[in-house]
N, C-alpha and C positions, 0 to 999 in steps of 0.2 A: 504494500500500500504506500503510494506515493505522500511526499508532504503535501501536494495542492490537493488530492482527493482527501486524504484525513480532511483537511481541514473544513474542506466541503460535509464531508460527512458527518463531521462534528455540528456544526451551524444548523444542518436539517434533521441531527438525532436531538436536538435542542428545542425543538417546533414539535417532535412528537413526543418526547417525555413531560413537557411542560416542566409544574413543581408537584411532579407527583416524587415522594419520596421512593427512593431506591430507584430509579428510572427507567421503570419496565411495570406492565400492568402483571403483577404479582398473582398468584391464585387466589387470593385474599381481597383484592381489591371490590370495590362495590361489596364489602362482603359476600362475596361468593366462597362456597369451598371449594371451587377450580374453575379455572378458565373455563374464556370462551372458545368454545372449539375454533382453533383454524382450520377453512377448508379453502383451497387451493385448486382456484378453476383455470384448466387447462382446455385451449381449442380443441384439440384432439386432431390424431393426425392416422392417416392408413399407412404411412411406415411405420415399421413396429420398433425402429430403433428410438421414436420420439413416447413411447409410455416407458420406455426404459432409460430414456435420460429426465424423465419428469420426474420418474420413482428415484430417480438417484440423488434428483435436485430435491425431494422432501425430505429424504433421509437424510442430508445436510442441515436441514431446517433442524429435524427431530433433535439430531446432535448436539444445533447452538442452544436448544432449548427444552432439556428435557423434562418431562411430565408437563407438555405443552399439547392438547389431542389434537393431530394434523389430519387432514382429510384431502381426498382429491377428489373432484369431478368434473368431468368435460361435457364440453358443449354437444359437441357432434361428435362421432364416430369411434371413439372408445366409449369401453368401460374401466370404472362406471359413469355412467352419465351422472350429469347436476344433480338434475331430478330422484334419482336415485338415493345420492348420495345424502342431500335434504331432508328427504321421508324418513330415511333411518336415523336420522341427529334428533335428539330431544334438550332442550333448553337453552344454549346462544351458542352465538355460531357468527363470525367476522370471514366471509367470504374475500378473499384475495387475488384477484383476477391476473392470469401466469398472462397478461396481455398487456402490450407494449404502449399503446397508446390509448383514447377515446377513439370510442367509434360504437357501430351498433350495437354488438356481442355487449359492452361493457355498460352501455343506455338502455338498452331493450331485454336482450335476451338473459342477461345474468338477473336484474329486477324481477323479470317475469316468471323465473324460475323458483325465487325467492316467495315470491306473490304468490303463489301456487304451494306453498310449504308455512300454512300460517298459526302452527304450531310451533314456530320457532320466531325466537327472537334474534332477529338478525339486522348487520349492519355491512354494506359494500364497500371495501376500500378501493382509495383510487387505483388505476393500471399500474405496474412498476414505472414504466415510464413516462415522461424523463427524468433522470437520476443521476449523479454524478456516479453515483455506485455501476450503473447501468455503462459508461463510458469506461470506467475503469475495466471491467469483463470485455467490452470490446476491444481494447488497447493490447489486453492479454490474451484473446485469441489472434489478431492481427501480428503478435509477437510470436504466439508459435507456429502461425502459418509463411514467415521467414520474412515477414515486411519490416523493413529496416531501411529510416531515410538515408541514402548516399551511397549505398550497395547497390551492386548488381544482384536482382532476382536468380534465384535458382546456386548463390553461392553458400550453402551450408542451412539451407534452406526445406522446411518439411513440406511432403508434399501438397499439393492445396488441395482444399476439402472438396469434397464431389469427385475427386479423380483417385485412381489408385497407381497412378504415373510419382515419379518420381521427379522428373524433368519439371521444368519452369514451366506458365505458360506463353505458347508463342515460339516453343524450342519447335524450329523444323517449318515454321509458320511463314509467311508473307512478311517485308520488310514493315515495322513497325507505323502506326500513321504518326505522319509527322518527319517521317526521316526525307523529305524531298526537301519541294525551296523554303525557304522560312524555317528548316527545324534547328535548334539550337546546333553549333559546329562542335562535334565530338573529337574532330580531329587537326583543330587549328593549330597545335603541334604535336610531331612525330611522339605516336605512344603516349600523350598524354590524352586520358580520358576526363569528359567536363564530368559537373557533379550532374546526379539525378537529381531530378527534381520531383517529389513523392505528390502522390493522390489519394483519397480514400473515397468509395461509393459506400454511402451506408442503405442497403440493400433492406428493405420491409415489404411489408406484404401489401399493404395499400386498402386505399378505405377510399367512399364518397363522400364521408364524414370532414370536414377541413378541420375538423379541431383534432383528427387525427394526425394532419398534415402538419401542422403546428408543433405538436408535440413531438414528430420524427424531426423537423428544422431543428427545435431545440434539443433533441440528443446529438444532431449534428453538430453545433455549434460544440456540446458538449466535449465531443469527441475529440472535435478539431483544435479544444484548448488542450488537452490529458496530451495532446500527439504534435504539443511544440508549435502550435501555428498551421499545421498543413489544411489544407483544404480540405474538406467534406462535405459531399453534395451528395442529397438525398437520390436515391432509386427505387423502383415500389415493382413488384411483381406484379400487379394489380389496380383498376382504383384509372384514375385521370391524369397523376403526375407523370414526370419522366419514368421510364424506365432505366433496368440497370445499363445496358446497353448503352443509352443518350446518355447517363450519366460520366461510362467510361471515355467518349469518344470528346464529350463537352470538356472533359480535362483533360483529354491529349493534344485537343485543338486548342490550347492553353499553354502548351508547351511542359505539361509534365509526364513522364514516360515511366515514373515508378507509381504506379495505377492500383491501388489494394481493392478488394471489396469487404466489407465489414458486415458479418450476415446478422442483421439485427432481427433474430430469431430467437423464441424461447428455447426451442427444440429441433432437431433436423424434421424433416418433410417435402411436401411437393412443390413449395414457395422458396424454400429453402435452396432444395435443388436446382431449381431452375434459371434461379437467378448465379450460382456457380455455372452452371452450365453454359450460361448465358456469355462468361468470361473467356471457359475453354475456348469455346468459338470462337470467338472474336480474335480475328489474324489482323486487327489495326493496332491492338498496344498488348505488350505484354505484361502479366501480372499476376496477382494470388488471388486468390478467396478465404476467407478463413469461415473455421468452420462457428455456427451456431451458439449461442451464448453458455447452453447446458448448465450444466450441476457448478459452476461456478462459484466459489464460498460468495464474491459480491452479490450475485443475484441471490444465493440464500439470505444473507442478512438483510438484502432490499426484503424481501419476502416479511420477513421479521417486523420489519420498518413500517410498512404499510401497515401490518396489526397492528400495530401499538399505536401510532397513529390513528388509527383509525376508531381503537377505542379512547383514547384522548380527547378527541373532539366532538365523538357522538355516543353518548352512551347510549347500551342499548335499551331497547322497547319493542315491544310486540310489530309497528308499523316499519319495513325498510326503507333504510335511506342508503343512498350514495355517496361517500365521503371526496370530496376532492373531482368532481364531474360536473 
């Protein structure tokens, strides 16, 4: 953990502890004899690698917080479903949305799921993101996927996610865009190489919702400060904005040729994929993808974050609210 994220992360654990004494909602708090269950809503995904990096990312939680009840439940396509999950819970219960930004899943379908379980007293916290916490897990998978500003790609370099290649991409590919008139002169003297100039696409899934679009700008910005100044321009699988693609080719026609993608993803999947995929391809810049945010200790303790906040601000009561939406 960086000095500029601590500090970040101190300043926003300060907004959800308030002056509650011991700075965490205790099993004792509101007089209770134990927490409010956390349950932990996941989109859900038909790859099966994504319920086993969910499970792995709550086991983390369980860890930082034991004798804390965790729960999962997804929207669509695994089990168990919300709904599910819900019916069997008896007495409070703080819903934590494994979901990146606002958008409908986190205004509609998670409330209405809640609305439909009204045996429980429940409260929604807001999306994890955006988070300083949430830029610091991107910084660290763009680290292990070999992006490193001033280097050449593919020197000591793991492989990028979505491929089972070891090679860079772009080894074997079409001359980079950008290497004709106007591209920066790499060879103005004999054997000497200019520096790179680095990129990041922060790669999400995409919403019609703008205050989702909002909230990916500002993990960009986020990201863009944790990574020293470099640029960060949003990408969406999905949805009305750029995709990842316009993203890559809008910063090579920029004049930068160390081009990352940052997979702003809970969990791998088909949004996931695709937008890696989307990287392979492309024989105009070469570059990494890194892989999905996963079981990452920062996104567990954001997990965390969002509880406690969340009952901070809203205690709970029989009717659901949405915390931070």
């Amino acid at each position: 953990m960086t000095r500029f994220t601590a500090q970040l992360t101190t300043q926003l654990d300060r907004l959800g502890h308030g002056n509650r004494p011991g700075g965490h909602q205790g099993s004792r708090q509101g007089g209770r004899d134990r927490p409010p269950t956390l349950v932990a809503v996941a989109h859900g995904s038909r790859d099966p690698e994504a319920l086993r990096t969910v499970t792995a990312l709550l086991d983390r939680v369980r860890a930082l917080r034991p004798g804390l009840p965790v729960r999962l439940g997804h929207i669509e396509l695994n089990q168990p479903l919300l709904t599910d999950t819900l019916a069997a819970l008896r007495g409070e219960a703080v819903l934590v949305p494994l979901l990146l930004s606002r958008g409908y899943h986190v205004k509609q379908d998670i409330p209405d799921a809640v609305a439909a379980a009204p045996h429980l007293a429940a409260r929604i916290a807001a999306p994890l993101g955006p988070d300083p916490l949430l830029a610091e897990a991107l910084h660290a998978r763009l680290t292990e996927a070999g992006h490193r500003a001033g280097a050449p790609y593919g020197a000591g370099a793991a492989a990028p996610y979505g491929t089972g290649a070891a090679a860079p991409y772009g080894a074997g590919a079409e001359a980079p865009y950008g290497t004709g008139a106007g591209a920066p002169d790499r060879t103005a003297a004999a054997g000497v190489v200019a520096p790179h100039r680095a990129g990041v696409v922060l790669a999400a899934a995409g919403s019609r919702d703008p205050d989702a679009a909002v909230d990916v700008a500002r993990t960009a910005a986020l990201l863009s400060a944790r990574l020293g100044g470099v640029p960060v321009l949003p990408g969406y699988a999905s949805g009305s904005g750029p995709t990842v693609p316009e993203g890559v080719r809008a910063l090579a026609a920029l004049g930068h040729d160390r081009i990352a993608v940052a997979s702003y993803f809970t969990a791998p999947g088909r949004f996931a994929t695709q937008c890696a995929n989307a990287v392979v391809n492309m024989s105009a810049t070469p570059g990494v993808a890194a892989a999905p945010l996963g079981a990452h200790p920062a996104v567990a303790r954001l997990i965390l974050r969002r509880y406690e906040q969340t009952l901070a601000f809203a205690p709970l009561s029989p009717p659901a609210a949405t915390v931070g939406v």
